[in-house]
Each structure stands twice: as C-alpha cells, then as structure tokens.
C-alpha positions in Angstrom: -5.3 -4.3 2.7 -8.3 -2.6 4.1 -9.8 -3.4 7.9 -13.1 -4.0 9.2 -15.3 -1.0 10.5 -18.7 -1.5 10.3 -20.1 1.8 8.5 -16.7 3.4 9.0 -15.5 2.1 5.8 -16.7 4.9 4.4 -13.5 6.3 5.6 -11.0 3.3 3.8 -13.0 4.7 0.6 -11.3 7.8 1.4 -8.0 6.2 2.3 -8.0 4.5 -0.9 -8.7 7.7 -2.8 -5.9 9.4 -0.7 -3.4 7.0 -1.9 -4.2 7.0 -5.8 -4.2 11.3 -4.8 -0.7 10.9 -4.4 -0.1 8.9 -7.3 0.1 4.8 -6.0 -2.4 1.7 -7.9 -3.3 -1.1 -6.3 -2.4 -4.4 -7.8 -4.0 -7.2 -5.2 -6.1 -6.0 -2.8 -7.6 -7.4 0.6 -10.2 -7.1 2.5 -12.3 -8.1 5.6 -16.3 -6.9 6.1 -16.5 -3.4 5.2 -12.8 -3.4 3.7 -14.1 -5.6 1.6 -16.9 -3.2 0.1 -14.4 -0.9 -0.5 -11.5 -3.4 -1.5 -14.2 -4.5 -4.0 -14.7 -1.6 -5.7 -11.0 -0.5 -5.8 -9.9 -4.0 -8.0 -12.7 -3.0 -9.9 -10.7 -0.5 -11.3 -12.5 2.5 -9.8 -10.6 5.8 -9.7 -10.6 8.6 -6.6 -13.3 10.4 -7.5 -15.6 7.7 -8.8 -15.3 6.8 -5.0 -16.2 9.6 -3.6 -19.1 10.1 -5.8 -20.0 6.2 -4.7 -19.8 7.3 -1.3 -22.7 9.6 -2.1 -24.8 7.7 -4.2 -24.9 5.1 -1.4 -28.7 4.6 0.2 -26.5 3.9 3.6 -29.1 3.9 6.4 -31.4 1.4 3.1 -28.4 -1.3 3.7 -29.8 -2.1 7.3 -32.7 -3.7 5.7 -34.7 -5.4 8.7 -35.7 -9.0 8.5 -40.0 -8.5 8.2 -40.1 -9.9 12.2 -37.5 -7.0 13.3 -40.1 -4.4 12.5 -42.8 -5.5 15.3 -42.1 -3.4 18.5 -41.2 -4.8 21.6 -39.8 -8.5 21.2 -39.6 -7.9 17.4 -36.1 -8.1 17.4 -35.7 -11.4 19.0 -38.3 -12.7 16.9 -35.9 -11.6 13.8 -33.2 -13.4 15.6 -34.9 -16.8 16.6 -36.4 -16.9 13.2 -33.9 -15.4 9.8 -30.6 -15.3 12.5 -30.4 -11.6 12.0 -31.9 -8.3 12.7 -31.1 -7.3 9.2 -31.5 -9.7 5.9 -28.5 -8.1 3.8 -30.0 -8.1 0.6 -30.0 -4.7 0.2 -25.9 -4.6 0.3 -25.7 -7.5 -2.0 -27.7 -5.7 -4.6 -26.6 -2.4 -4.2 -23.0 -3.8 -4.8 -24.2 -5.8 -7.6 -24.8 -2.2 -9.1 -21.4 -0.7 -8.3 -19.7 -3.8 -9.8 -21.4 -3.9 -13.1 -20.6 -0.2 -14.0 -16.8 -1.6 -14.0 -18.0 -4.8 -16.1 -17.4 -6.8 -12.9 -20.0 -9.0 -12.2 -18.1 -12.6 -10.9 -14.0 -13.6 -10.1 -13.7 -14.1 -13.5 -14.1 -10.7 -14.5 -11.1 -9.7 -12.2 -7.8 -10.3 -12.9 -6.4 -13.4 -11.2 -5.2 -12.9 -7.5 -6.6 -8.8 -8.2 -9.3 -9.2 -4.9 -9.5 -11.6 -1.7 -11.8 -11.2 1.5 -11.9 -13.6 4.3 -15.6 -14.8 5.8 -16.0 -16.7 8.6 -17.7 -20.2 7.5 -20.1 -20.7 10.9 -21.6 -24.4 9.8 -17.5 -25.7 9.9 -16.2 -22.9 12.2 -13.1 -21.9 10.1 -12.1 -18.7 8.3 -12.5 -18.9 4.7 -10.6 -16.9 1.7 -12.5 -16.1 -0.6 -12.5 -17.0 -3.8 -9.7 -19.2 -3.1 -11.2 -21.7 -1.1 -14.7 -21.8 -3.2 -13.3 -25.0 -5.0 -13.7 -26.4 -1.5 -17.3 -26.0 -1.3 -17.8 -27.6 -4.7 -18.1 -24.0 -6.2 -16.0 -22.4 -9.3 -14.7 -19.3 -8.1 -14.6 -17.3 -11.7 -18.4 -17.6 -12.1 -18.9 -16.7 -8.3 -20.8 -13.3 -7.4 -18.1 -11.0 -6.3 -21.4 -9.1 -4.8 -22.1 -12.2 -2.8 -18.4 -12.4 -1.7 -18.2 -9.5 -0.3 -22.1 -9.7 1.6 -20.3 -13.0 3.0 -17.5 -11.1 4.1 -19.3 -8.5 5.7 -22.5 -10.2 7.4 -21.9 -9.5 11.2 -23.3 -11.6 13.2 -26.8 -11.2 14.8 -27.2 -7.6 13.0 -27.5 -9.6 9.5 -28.2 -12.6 8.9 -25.5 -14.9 7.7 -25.2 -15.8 4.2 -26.2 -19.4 2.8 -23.6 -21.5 0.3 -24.9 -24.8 -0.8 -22.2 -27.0 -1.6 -22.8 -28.0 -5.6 -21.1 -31.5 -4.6 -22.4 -32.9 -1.6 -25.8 -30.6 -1.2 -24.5 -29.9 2.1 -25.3 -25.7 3.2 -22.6 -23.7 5.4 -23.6 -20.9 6.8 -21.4 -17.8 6.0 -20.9 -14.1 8.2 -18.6 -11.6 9.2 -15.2 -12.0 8.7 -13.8 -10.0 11.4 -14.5 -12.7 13.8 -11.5 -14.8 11.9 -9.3 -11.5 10.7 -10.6 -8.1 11.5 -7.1 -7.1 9.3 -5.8 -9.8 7.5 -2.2 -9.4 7.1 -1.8 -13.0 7.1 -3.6 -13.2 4.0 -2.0 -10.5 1.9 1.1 -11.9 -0.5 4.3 -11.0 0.9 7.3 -10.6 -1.7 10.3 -8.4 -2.2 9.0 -6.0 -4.9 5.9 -4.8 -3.5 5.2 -3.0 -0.1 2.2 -4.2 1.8 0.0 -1.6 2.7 -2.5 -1.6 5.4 -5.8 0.9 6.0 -6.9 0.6 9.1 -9.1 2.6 11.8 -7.3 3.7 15.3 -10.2 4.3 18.0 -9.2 6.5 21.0 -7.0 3.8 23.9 -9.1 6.0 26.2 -12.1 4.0 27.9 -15.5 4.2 25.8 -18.7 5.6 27.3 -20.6 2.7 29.6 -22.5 0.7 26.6 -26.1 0.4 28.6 -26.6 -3.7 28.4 -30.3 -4.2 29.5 -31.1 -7.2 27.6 -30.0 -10.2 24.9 -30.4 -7.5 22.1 -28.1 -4.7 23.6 -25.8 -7.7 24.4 -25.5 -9.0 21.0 -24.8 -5.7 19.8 -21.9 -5.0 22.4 -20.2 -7.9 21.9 -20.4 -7.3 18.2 -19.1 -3.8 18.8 -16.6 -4.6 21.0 -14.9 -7.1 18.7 -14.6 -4.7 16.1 -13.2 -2.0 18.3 -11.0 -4.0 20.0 -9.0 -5.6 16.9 -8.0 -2.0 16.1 -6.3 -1.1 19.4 -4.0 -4.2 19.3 -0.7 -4.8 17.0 0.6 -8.2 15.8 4.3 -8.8 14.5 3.3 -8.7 10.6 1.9 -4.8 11.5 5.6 -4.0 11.8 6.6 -5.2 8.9 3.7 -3.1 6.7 3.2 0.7 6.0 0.1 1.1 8.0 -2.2 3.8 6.8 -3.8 4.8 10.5 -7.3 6.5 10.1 -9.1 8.5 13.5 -12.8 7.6 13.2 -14.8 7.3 16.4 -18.1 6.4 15.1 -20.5 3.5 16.1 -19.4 0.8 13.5 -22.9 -0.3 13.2 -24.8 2.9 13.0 -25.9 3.0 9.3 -27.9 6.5 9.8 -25.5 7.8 7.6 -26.3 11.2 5.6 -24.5 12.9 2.6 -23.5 15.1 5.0 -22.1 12.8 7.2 -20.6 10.2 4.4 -18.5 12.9 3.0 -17.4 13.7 6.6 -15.9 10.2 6.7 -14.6 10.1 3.3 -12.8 13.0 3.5 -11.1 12.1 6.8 -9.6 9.1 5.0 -8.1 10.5 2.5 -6.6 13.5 4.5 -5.2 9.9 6.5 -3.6 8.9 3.7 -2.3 12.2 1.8 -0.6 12.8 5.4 0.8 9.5 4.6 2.2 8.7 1.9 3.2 12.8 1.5 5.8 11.2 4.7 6.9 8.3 2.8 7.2 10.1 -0.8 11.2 10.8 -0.6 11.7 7.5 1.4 14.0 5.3 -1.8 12.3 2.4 -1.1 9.2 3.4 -2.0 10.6 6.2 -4.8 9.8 3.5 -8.0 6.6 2.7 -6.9 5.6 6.1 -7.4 4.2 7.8 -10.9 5.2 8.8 -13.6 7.5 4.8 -13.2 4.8 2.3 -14.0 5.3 0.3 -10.8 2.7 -0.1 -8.4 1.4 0.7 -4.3 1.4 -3.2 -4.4 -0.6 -5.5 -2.0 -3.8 -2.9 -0.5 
C-alpha cells in the first residue's frame, strides 16, 4: 500500500524497489495520489531496476504543466483557478503514464489481473471517496476497458494545483468532477484486503514532529497551496488502529510535496532513500517466522503493497 506525497513518491518508487531487493512480489497493490503512480507501475509488473531507470526518464518539473491562464504574471494564477479549476491541467501526467503502462502491455483494468491495482479519488460533484476501478460500474462505466493512466491522474489531481479530472456518466450523461485522493485516504489501509495468509504492507513518508518553517500566506494563492500542503503533511504524522496491525515501511523525506523542480540529480536522491527505507526493513523482519514463507526462493508473496 503506498501513501500520498506529492513529488516525494519518487521515494515509494524506491521503497518498492527496496522490497523486491530483498526478495518479496507484490500481489494486490494500493494506492492514493502519488502512491498510486508508483502502485501503478509496480502491478504492471515492473522490476527494481526498471524503476529506477523510470525515475530517471521522468520529465518531472514537465508534469506541472500550467493551465494557458497560469502563465500571465500577476493575477495569472487566479485567472487559471476561476477559469480550468487548477493551476496546472494534468495532461502531461496522464500521458506520460500512458507511456510507462504500455511498455508493460498495460493500457486499461483489463490488462491487469483482477483485484492486481486499486487507488482511491475523491469524487468532488458527490463529495465521496471513490475506489477505483471498483466503483466505475457506478458511474455507468466498465472498469476493464478504463484508462489505468486516467485512474491514477484521478487519483492524484490535488486540488487547486491541477485541475480535477472530468467522468461523464455513460448512463445518465451526468459529469462528476474527480481530484486528489488524499483528501478521502492519504493511506488507505481501509481499502487494502485483509486475510490470514498475506501481510499488509504499508510505504509511507514520516516528516519531522518538529514544527515546519512559518509558510508565508500573503494571498488566496499561497493559501491554497498551504492548506494543500498541510493536508498532505499532516496525514503522515498521525496513526490509526489498522497502522498497528500492518508492517509499516517508514521513509524520512522532508521535501515540499508539491515542488516538481525535480532533477536527475535530485530524483535519484529520493529514490535511493526509499529503498535504503525498505532494505533496513525488511533486512529486520527477514528471520521473523511469520514472514519466513513469504520470502524467495518459496513462491509465496509480500502480499497486499
């Protein structure tokens, strides 16, 4: 199961790398925003090191593609905002995904094995979280001929910085309007299949408890991007009951989640500090017998990621 993070998920790419390192697969994964890039890719059946060469093939800062309005200086931005919703259209993620997927042969649900990827959105027009692809049905929709590039642009549109994402119901005509699902489960455990045989595992960021620099609010743009900030931060510093019943998979990354002037440089950076995370993980858990027939050369599995 992998969190939200904003452009941190660079670092759950590395966690997920870190766990196939030591020798786990995933069998159903999870995801919310940018756990569910990375959640995406990883049911796609991509290995450790076609992630980290993803990570670096990337156009990151290219995915904050401004809405035409954005680009005028001065009220620019709240033009972009009264006008598409967003500073930031979006397409650019949704295509470069698109990419990614159909070098796995992935390009809708239906290429995926059943139950093999979920990501929640947050469904603004009705005001409900959403699961995706299992509630498509509900929006008139057939989930194995849905965009799993689509899905996961739903899942990861926050608000105000892109705009949401559009699904016209096939029944009734009726359009829902679709963003970020952190604002219904930042990490949804809730979501995740629970059974005996399989652990759940969670990837998830850990910010510093210590107090955060003063965010400098001078106007409805710097507001809308410190309440967006704050929500994402904020999820990570607080535990629910269902946390202590997963292996949690904690990864230090004090970065502005929305702060997409990412380089190589800097994208390795990231990557690399999730998987360290998570060889320093499961390298604690390796002689724990629970886990001990989950683990290659048996051909169980990591489980629910």
């Amino acid at each position: 199961m992998f969190a939200g993070g904003g452009i941190k998920g660079i670092a759950l790419a590395g966690a997920a790398a870190g766990a196939m390192d030591s020798g786990y697969r995933f069998e159903q994964v999870v995801g919310t925003s940018s756990g569910s890039l990375v959640g995406s890719l990883v049911a796609a059946g991509y290995t450790a090191d076609e992630l980290a060469e993803a990570v670096m093939v990337v156009p990151w800062p290219e995915l904050a593609d401004p809405m035409p309005a954005a680009r005028f200086p001065g009220l620019g931005k709240h033009l972009a905002l009264a006008v598409g919703l967003g500073h930031n259209r979006g397409d650019k993620i949704e295509r470069v995904w698109r990419s990614l997927l159909k070098a796995k042969g992935v390009k809708t649900f239906g290429d995926l094995p059943p139950g093999a990827l979920r990501m929640v959105s947050t469904d603004l027009t009705h005001q409900r979280g959403v699961v995706l692809p299992d509630q498509l049905a509900e929006y008139g929709t057939q989930a194995d001929r849905f965009s799993v590039a689509r899905a996961v642009r739903m899942s990861c549109a926050v608000p105000f910085f892109f705009r949401p994402v559009q699904l016209r119901n096939l029944r009734t005509a009726e359009v829902s309007l679709f963003c970020d699902g952190a604002l219904t489960a930042n990490f949804p455990l809730r979501v995740a299949p629970w059974d005996a045989e399989h652990p759940v595992v969670g990837f998830k960021f850990v910010d510093s408890l210590m107090p955060k620099a003063a965010k400098a609010i001078n106007g409805p743009v710097s507001l809308v991007r410190a309440v967006v900030e704050a929500s994402v931060r904020a999820s990570g510093t607080l535990r629910g009951s269902l946390m202590e019943k997963a292996m949690m998979v904690e990864i230090p990354a004090e970065r502005d989640p929305l702060d997409f002037n990412v380089s190589p440089v800097i994208a390795r950076h990231l990557f690399d500090m999730g998987r360290s995370a998570a060889v320093a993980y499961f390298d604690q858990v390796e002689e724990v017998e629970a886990l001990s027939h989950f683990r290659k050369p048996d051909p169980g599995a990591l489980g629910h990621g």
